[in-house]
C-alpha positions as CSV (number, residue, x, y, z in Angstrom):
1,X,-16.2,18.2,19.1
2,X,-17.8,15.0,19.2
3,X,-16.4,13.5,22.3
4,X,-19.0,15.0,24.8
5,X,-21.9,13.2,26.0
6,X,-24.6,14.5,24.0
7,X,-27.2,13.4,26.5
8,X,-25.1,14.7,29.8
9,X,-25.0,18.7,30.6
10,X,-21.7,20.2,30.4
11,X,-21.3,20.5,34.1
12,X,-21.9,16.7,34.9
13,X,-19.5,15.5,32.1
14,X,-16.6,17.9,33.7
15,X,-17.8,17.2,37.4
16,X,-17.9,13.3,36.3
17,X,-14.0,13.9,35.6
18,X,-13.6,15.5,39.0
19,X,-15.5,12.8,40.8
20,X,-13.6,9.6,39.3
21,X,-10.4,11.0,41.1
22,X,-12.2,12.2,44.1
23,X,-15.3,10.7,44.3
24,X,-16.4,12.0,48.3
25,X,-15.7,15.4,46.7
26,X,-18.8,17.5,48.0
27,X,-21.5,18.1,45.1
28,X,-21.0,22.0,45.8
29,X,-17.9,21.9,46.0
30,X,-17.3,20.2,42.6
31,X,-20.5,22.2,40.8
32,X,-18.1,24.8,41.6
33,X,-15.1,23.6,40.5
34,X,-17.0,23.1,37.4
35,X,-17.9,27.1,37.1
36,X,-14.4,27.8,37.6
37,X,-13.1,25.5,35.1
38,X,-15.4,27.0,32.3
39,X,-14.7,30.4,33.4
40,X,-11.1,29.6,33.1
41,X,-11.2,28.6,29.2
42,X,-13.0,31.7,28.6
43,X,-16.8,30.2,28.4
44,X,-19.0,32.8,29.3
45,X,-21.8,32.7,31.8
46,X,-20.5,29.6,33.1
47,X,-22.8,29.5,35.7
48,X,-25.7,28.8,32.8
49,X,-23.7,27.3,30.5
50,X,-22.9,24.3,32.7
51,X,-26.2,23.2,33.0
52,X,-26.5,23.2,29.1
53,X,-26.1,20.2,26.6
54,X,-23.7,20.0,23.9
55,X,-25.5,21.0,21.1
56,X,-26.1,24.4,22.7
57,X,-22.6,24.5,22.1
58,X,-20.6,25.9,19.0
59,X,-17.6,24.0,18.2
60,X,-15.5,26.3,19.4
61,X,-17.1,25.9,23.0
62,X,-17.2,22.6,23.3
63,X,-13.5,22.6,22.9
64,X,-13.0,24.9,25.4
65,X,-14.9,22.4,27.3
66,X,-12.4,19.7,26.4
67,X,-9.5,21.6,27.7
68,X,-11.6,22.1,31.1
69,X,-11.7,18.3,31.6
70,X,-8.6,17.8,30.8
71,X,-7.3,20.5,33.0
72,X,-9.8,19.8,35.7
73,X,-7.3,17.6,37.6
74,X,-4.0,19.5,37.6
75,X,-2.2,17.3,35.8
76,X,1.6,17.3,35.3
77,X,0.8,17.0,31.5
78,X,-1.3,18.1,29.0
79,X,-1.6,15.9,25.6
80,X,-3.4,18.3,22.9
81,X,-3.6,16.2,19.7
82,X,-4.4,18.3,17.0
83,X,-6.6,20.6,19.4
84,X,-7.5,23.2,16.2
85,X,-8.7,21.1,14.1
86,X,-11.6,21.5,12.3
87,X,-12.2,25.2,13.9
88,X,-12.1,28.1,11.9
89,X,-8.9,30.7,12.3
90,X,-10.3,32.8,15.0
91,X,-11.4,29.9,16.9
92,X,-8.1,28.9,16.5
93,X,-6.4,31.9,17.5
94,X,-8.7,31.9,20.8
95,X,-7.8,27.8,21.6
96,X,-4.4,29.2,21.5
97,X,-5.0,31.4,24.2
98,X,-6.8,29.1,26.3
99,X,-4.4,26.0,26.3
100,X,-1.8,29.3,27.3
101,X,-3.9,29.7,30.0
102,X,-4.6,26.5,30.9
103,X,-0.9,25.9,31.1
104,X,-0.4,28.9,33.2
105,X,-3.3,27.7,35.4
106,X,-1.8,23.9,35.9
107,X,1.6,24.7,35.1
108,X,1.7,21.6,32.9
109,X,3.9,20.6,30.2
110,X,2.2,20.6,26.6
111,X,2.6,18.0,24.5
112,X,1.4,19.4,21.3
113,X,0.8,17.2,18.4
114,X,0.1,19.0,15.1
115,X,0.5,19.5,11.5
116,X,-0.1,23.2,11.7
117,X,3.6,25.1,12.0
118,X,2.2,28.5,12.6
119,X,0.6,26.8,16.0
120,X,4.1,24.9,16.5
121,X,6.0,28.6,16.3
122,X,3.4,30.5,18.4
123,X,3.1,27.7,21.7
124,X,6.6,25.6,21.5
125,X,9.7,25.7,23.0
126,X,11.0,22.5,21.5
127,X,9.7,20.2,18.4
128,X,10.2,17.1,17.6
129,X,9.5,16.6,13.8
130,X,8.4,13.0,12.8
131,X,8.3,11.1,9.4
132,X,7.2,7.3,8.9
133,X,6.8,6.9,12.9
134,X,10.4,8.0,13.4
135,X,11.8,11.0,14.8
136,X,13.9,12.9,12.5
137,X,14.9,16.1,13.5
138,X,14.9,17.6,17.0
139,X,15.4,21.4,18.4
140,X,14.6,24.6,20.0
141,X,11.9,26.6,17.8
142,X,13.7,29.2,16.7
143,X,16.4,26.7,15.1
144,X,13.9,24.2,13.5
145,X,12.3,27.3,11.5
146,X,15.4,29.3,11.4
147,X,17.8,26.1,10.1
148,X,16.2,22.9,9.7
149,X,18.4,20.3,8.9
150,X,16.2,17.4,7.7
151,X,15.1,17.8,3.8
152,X,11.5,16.8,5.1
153,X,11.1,19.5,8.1
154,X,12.2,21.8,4.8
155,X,9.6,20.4,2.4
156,X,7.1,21.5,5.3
157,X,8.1,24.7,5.6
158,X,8.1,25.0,1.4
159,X,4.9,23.3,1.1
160,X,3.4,26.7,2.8
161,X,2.5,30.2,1.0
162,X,4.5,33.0,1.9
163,X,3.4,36.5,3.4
164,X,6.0,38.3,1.9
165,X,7.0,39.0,-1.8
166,X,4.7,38.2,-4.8
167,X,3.6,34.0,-4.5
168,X,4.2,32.7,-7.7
169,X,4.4,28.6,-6.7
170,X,4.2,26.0,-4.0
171,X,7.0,23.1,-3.9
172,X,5.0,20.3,-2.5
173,X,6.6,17.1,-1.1
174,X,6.3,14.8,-4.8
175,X,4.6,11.4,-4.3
176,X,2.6,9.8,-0.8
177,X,3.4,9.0,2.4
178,X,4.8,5.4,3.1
179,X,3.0,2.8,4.4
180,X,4.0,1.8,8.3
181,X,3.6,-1.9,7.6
182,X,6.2,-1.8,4.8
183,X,8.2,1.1,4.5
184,X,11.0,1.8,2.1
185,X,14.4,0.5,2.8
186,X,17.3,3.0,4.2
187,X,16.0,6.4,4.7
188,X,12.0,6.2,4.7
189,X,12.1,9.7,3.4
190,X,13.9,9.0,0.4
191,X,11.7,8.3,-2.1
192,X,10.4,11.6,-1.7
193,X,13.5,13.6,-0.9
194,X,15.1,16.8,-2.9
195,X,18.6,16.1,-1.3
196,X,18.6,12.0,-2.1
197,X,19.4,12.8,-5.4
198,X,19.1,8.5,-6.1
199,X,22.3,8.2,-3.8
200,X,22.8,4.9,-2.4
201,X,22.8,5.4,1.1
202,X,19.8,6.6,1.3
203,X,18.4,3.9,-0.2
204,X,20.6,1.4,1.8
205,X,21.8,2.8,5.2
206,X,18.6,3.9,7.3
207,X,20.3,7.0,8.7
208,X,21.2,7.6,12.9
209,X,19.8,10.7,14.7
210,X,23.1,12.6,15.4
211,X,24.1,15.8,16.5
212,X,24.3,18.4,13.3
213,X,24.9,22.0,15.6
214,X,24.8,22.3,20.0
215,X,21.2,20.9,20.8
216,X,20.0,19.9,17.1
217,X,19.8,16.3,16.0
218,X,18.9,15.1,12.5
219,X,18.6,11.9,11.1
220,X,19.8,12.9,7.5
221,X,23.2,11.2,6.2
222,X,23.6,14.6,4.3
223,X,22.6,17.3,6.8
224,X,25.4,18.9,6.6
225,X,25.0,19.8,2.8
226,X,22.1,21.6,4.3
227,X,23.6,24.0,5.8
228,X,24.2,25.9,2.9
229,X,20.5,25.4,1.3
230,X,18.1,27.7,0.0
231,X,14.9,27.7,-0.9
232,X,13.9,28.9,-4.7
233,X,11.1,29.8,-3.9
234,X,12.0,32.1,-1.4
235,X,15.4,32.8,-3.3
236,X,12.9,34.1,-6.3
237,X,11.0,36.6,-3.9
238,X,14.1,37.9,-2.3
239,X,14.9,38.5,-6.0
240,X,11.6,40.1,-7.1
């Protein structure tokens, strides 16, 4: 929200992106580009809106605005770093729909970096689920929520509240994330991990990404105990 110009108009800061890739591009030619680009991300009156500033922008806008420059070239791929953040949830279910259509528009790949897992299960076809700067599980969507196989992607999941059944607890991930500059020896997720249980190759052996099922890597020396896991706190709802 705070990467606009606040002393440019709308339209100049998007045609400025159009013009440092084509810069004998017509002005009318990109002024409409412009219009078409705020139409496209679902910015109304786009016409007026262009010639706006910022501030005369709701938070919500101005990152519909974003995703316009960032679209406004076609690119091949599309980087949205945390791209709901700081927007309340029907802001964020409308961002949803624009990046949709701005992938439809520039058939683009996504490269979605987030912390949210209901935005992860609604736009990806793959995740990649990182801990300590470190990949450490790796699947389809349906199979990283369906049967993860890394105790951390788990904790994630747990850390959530359920829609279903009566919510009597949460089961955070115990203790803080590591520092980059000196992380823990072995497994960097083992000071923190349910399925360590103090073992020593967790502490020792930092673990390979392997194949645990067709198309699934993990980098867990016990994945396969996983397999059989279940949550208590959704084993007590099922129950109740």
């Amino acid at each position: 929200m705070t990467s606009l110009n606040p002393v440019l108009r709308v339209g100049d800061r998007l045609g400025e992106a159009i013009l440092t890739h084509y810069p004998k591009e017509p002005e009318a030619k990109v002024k409409e580009r412009v219009i078409e680009l705020l139409r496209i991300v679902g910015v109304p009156n786009p016409d007026v809106r262009a010639s706006q500033y910022p501030h005369e922008f709701s938070g919500g806008m101005r990152q519909r605005a974003m995703i316009a420059m960032a679209i406004s070239n076609s690119p091949s791929v599309l980087i949205a770093d945390e791209p709901t953040t700081a927007l309340d949830v029907t802001i964020q279910a409308q961002i949803i729909e624009v990046l949709k259509t701005a992938q439809r528009e520039t058939h683009a790949a996504i490269v979605l970096i987030t912390h949210d897992l209901g935005l992860i299960a609604e736009l990806a076809d793959r995740v990649v689920v990182m801990y300590g700067g470190k990949i450490v599980e790796l699947a389809d969507v349906h199979t990283i929520f369906a049967a993860p196989r890394h105790p951390y992607t788990i904790g994630l999941m747990e850390s959530l509240p359920a829609l279903t059944g009566d919510e009597s607890f949460l089961r955070p991930i115990p203790g803080q994330p590591p520092s980059l500059i000196s992380l823990p020896p072995g497994c960097a997720f083992h000071p923190r991990c349910f399925q360590s249980q103090g073992r020593a190759r967790c502490r020792e052996e930092v673990p390979a990404r392997r194949e645990v099922a067709p198309d699934h890597l993990s980098a867990c020396h016990f994945a396969e105990e996983l397999e059989t896991y279940e949550s208590p706190r959704l084993a007590g709802t099922e129950a109740s």
